[in-house]
C-alpha positions in Angstrom: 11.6 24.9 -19.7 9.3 22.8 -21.4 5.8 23.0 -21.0 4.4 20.8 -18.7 0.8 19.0 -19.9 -1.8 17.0 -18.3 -1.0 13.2 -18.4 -3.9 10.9 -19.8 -3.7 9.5 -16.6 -4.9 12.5 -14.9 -2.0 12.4 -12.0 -2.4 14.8 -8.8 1.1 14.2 -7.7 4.0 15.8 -7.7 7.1 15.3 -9.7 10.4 14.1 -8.2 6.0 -1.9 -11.1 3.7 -8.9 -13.2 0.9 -12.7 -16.8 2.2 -15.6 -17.8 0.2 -19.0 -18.3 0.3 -21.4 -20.3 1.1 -23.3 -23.5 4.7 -22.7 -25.2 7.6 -23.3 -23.7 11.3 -22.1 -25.4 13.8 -24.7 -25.0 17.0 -23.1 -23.8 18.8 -23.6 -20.6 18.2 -20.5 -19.2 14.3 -20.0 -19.5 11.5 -21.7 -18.9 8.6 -18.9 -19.8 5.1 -20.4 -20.8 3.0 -18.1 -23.2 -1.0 -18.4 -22.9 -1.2 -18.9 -26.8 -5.1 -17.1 -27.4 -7.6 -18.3 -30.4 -7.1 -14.7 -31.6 -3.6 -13.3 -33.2 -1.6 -11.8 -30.5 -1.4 -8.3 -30.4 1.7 -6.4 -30.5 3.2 -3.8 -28.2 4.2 -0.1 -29.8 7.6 -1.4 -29.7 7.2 -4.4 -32.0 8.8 -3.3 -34.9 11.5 -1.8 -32.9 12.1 -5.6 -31.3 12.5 -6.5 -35.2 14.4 -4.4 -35.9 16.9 -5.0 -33.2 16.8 -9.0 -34.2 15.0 -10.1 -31.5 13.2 -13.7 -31.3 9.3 -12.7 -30.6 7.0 -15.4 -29.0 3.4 -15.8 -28.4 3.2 -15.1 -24.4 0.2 -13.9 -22.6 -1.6 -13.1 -26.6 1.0 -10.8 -27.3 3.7 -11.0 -29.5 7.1 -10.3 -27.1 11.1 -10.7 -27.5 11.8 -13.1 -25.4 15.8 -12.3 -26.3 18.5 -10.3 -28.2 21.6 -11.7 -28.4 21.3 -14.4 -25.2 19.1 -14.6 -22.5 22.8 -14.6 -20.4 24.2 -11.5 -21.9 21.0 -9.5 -21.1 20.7 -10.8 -17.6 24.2 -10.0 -16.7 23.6 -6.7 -18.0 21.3 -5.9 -15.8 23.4 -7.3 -12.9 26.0 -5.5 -14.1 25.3 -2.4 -16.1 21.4 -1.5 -16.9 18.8 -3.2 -19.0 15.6 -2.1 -20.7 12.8 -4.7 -21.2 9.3 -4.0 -22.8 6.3 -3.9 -20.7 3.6 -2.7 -22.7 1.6 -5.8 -22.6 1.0 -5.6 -18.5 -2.7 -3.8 -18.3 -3.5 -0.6 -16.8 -6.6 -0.1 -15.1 -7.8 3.3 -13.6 -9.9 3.5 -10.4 -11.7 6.5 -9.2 -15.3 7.9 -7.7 -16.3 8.7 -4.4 -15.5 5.6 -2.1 -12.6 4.4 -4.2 -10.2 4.0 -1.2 -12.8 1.9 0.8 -13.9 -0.1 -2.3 -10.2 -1.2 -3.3 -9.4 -1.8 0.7 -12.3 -4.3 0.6 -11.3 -6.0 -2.9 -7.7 -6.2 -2.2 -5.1 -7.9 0.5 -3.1 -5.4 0.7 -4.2 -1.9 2.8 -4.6 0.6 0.7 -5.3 3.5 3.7 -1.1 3.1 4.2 -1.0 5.1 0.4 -1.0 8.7 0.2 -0.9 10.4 -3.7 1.9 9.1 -5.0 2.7 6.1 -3.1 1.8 2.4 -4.4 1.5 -1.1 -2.8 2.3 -4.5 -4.1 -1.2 -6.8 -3.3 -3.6 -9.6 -4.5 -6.8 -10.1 -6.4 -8.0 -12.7 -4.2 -11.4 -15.4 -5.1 -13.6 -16.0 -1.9 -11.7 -19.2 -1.5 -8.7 -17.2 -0.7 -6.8 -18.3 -4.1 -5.2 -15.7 -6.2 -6.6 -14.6 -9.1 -4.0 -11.7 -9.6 -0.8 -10.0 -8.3 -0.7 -6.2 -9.2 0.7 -2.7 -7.7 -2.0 0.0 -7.0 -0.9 3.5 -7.1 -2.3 6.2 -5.5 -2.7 8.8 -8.4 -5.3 11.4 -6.5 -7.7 11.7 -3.3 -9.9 9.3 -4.6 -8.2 7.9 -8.2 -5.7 4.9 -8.2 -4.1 3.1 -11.4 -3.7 -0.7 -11.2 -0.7 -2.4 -13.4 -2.0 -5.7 -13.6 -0.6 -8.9 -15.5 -1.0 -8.9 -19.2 -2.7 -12.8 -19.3 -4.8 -11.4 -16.5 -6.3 -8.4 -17.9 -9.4 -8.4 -19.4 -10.4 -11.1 -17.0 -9.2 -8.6 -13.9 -11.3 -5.7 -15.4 -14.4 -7.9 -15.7 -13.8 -9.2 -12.4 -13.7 -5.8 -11.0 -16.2 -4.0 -13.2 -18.8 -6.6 -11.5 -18.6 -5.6 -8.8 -18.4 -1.8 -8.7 -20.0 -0.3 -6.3 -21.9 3.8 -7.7 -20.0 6.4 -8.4 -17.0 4.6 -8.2 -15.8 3.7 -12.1 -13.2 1.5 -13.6 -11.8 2.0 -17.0 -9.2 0.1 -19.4 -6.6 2.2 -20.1 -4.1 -0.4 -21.1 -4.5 -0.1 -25.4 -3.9 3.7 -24.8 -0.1 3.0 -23.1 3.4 1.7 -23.9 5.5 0.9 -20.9 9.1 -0.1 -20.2 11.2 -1.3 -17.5 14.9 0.1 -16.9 17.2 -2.0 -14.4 20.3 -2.5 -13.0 23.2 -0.8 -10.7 23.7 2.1 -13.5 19.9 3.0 -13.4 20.5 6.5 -11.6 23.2 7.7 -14.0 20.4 6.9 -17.0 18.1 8.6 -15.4 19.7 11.5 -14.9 20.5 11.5 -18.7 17.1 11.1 -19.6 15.5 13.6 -17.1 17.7 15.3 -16.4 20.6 16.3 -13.8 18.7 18.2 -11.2 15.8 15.8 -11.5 15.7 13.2 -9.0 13.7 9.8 -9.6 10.7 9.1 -6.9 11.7 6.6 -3.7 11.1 3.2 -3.8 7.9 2.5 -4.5 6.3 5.5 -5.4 5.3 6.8 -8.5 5.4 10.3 -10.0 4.9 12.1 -13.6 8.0 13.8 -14.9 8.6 16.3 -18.0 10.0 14.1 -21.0 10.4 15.9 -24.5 7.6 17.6 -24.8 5.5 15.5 -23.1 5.2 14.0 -19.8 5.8 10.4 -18.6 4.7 8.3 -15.4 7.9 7.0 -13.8 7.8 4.4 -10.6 10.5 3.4 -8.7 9.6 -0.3 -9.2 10.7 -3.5 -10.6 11.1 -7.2 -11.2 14.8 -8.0 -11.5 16.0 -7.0 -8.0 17.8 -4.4 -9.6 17.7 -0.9 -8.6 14.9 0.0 -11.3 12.0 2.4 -12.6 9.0 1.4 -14.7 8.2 4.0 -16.8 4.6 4.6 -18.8 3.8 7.0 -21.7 1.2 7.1 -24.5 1.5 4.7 -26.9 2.5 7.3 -29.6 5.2 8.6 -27.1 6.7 4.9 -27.0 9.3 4.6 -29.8 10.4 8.1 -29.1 11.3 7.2 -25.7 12.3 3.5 -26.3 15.3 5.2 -28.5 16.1 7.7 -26.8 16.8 5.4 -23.6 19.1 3.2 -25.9 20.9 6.1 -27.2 21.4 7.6 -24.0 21.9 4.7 -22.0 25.1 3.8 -24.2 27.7 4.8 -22.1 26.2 2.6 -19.5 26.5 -0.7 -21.3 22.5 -0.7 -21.8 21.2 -3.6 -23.1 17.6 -4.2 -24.8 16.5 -7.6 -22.3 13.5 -10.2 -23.4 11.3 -12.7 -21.5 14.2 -14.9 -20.6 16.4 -12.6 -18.3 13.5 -11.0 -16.8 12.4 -14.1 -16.2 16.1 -15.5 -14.8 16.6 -12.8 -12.9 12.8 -12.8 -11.3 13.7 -16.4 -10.1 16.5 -15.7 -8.6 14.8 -12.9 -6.6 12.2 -15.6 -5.7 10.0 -13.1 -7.0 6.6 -15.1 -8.0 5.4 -15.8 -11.4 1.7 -15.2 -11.6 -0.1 -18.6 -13.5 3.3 -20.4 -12.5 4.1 -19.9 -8.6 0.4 -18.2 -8.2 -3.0 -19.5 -9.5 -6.7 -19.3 -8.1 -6.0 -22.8 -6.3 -3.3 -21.0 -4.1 -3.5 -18.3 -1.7 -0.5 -15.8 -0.5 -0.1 -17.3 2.8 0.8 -20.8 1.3 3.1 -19.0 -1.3 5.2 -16.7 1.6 3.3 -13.4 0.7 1.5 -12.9 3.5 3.4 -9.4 4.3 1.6 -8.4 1.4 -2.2 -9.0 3.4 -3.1 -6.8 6.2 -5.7 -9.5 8.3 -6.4 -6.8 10.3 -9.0 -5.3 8.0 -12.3 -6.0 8.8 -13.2 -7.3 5.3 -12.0 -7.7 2.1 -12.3 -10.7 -0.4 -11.0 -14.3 0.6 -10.1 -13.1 4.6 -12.2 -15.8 5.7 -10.2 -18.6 4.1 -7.3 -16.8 4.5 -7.8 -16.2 8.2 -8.3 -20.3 8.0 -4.9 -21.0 6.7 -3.4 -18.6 9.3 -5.2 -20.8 12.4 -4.5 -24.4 10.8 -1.8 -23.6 8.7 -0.7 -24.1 5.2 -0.9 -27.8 3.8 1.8 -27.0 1.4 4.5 -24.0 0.8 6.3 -22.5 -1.8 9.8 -22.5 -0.8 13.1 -21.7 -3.1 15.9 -24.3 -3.7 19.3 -24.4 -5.5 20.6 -27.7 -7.5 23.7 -29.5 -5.5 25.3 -30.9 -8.7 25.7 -29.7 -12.5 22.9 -30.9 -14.0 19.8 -30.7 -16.1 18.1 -27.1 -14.9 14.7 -27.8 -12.9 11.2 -27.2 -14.8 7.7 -26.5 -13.9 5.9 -29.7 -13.0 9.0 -31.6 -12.3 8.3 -34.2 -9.2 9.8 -32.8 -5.9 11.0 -35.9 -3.4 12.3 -36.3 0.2 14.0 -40.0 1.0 12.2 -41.6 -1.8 8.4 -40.0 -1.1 6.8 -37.6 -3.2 6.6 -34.3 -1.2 5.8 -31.3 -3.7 6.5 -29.9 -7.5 7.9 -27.6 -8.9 6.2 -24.5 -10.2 9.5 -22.6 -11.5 12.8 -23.5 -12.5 15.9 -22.4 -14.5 19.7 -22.2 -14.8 21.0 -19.8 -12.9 23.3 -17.2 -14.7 25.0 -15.0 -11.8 25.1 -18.5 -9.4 25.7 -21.1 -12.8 23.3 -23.6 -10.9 19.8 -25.0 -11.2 17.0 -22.9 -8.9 14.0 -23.1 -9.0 10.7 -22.7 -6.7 8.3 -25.5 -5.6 5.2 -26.3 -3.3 6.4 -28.6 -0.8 4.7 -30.6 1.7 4.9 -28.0 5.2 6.5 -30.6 7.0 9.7 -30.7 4.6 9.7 -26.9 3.5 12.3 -26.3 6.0 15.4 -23.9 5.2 18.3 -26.3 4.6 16.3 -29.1 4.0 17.9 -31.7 1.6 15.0 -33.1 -1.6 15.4 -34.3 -4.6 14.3 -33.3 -8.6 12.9 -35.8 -10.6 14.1 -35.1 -14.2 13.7 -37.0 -16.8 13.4 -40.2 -14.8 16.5 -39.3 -12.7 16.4 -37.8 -9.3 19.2 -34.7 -9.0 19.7 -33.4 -5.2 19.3 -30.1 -4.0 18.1 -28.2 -1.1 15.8 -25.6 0.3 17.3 -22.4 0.8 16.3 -18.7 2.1 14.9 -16.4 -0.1 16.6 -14.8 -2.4 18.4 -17.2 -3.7 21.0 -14.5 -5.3 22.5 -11.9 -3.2 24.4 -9.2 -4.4 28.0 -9.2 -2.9 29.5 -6.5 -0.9 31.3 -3.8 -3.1 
């Protein structure tokens, strides 16, 4: 047996999840990711020579240097769908909460309710400004009695930590553990034979959601039952000197399975057409999670916590505007961010995210559309490029997998 040490994260559990602004966008048909180009060289994940290596195409996104594909965006997405995919993480920030009155601080900073978490358990929630706009989406794990890790996005973090270190509240403390990790996300239908080659055969991977640290080579690795792809899926973090040894070894193993190293673009494809949210795209600090269809993910019942009041506002009067999903009617142009949304000729909403679908082969996309049209088969048009395309609203998720 190998001998079990104590992980940098400090985990009390027992064995058994995004970043995005900005500037650049890739022209391709099947991806519309937008990189927050910084003043500074972007920094590169512990797998960045590995990406090289393997020929991938590296962008600028979020001030880090990331693959944004292998081979093509298509291949790597129906991988996933199909088989299993491995995608780079590393960039996403890792923040570790602990003290005396950790709980009750976090349940008063974030939407979510963090007294639902035992250790081991984590919760999707928001960062939230006193105007009820979201500043961040992240998962908070429950790591000990009073110690939590937050995976934030990677655009957001430095800006989240400051945020947060602002307003600690003694003994409680908040460091930035995200330089010290690597991380990567393994998904698709094959994910449990993988795993089992990894870990192990009598090793069994944690339930949805939750989060546990397992013995890997030597060494042991944090391993969450998580994901952005609507896959079945773990996210798994290690030291950053752990990370190529891992990275390889998943490839190796995960040959029989048809894995497939996956960039920017499919994650980003298949996020979409999970109508999972794109922080900086389909969230920003001028929107709040009610208006964007989140609201599961904020628990009004707590007495306090940051941006209830306007929250609780939207809730009475309701939401001005909401971020609904749509599918293209006709072959076409795929939809982009920004493009004009209309309904009988007037301008109703825009478009925050938009590609070509790979398992549907049509346009989707997500927009904010006027509450009075963002009704479930509701017929609107896409502006693009001076022409309007027709499509219509549709109920999320825009792909479902089919009955096997």
């Amino acid at each position: 047996m190998p001998q079990r040490k104590v992980h940098p994260f400090g985990f009390q559990g027992r064995g058994g999840s995004p970043n995005r602004p900005g500037a650049i966008e890739v022209n391709r048909p099947y991806l519309c990711y937008v990189a927050r180009v910084t003043e500074t060289a972007p920094q590169r994940t512990p797998f960045y020579d590995e990406h090289v290596r393997l020929g991938a195409k590296m962008i600028p996104f979020a001030g880090w240097l990331m693959p944004v594909q292998y081979t093509s965006i298509v291949e790597e997405h129906q991988a996933v769908r199909n088989n299993v995919g491995i995608f780079d993480i590393s960039h996403m920030g890792q923040l570790v909460v602990e003290g005396a009155g950790a709980r009750e601080w976090l349940n008063a900073t974030l939407t979510n309710n963090i007294d639902k978490l035992a250790v081991g358990m984590g919760q999707y929630t928001f960062l939230l400004n006193e105007r009820g706009g979201t500043i961040d989406d992240l998962i908070v794990y429950q790591i000990g009695d009073q110690k939590f890790l937050l995976v934030v996005n990677a655009a957001r973090t430095e800006d989240d930590f400051a945020w947060l270190q602002k307003r600690l509240c003694a003994p409680i403390q908040i460091e930035n553990r995200s330089a010290d990790f690597g991380g990567v996300a393994i998904q698709g239908p094959r994910l449990l034979e993988l795993f089992h080659a990894l870990f192990g055969k009598d090793m069994q991977p944690p339930p949805r959601n939750a989060i546990a640290e397992l013995p890997f080579d030597r060494t042991n690795v944090f391993v969450a039952r998580t994901g952005y792809t609507g896959e079945d899926g773990i996210e798994v973090f290690f030291r950053a000197t752990d990370a190529v040894k891992f990275w390889n070894a998943t490839l190796e193993k995960g040959k029989p399975f048809g894995i497939k190293p996956c960039g920017l673009g499919a994650r980003d494809t298949l996020r979409l057409e999970m109508c999972y949210p794109l922080n900086g795209s389909d969230l920003s600090p001028e929107r709040n999670p009610i208006e964007a269809g989140l609201g599961t993910f904020v628990d009004l019942t707590k007495p306090d916590f940051i941006g209830r009041d306007a929250l609780l506002k939207t809730k009475e009067i309701g939401s001005r505007e909401k971020l609904v999903p749509f599918r293209m009617k006709e072959k076409g142009p795929p939809p982009r961010p920004h493009y004009a949304v209309f309904h009988n000729g007037e301008r109703v909403g825009e478009v925050t995210s938009g590609t070509l679908s790979p398992s549907l082969n049509y346009g989707v996309g997500m927009a904010y559309i006027d509450a009075a049209h963002a009704k479930i088969g509701a017929e609107i048009d896409i502006e693009i490029r001076g022409q309007k395309f027709p499509a219509v609203i549709e109920k999320k998720p825009l792909y479902k997998k089919s009955a096997s």
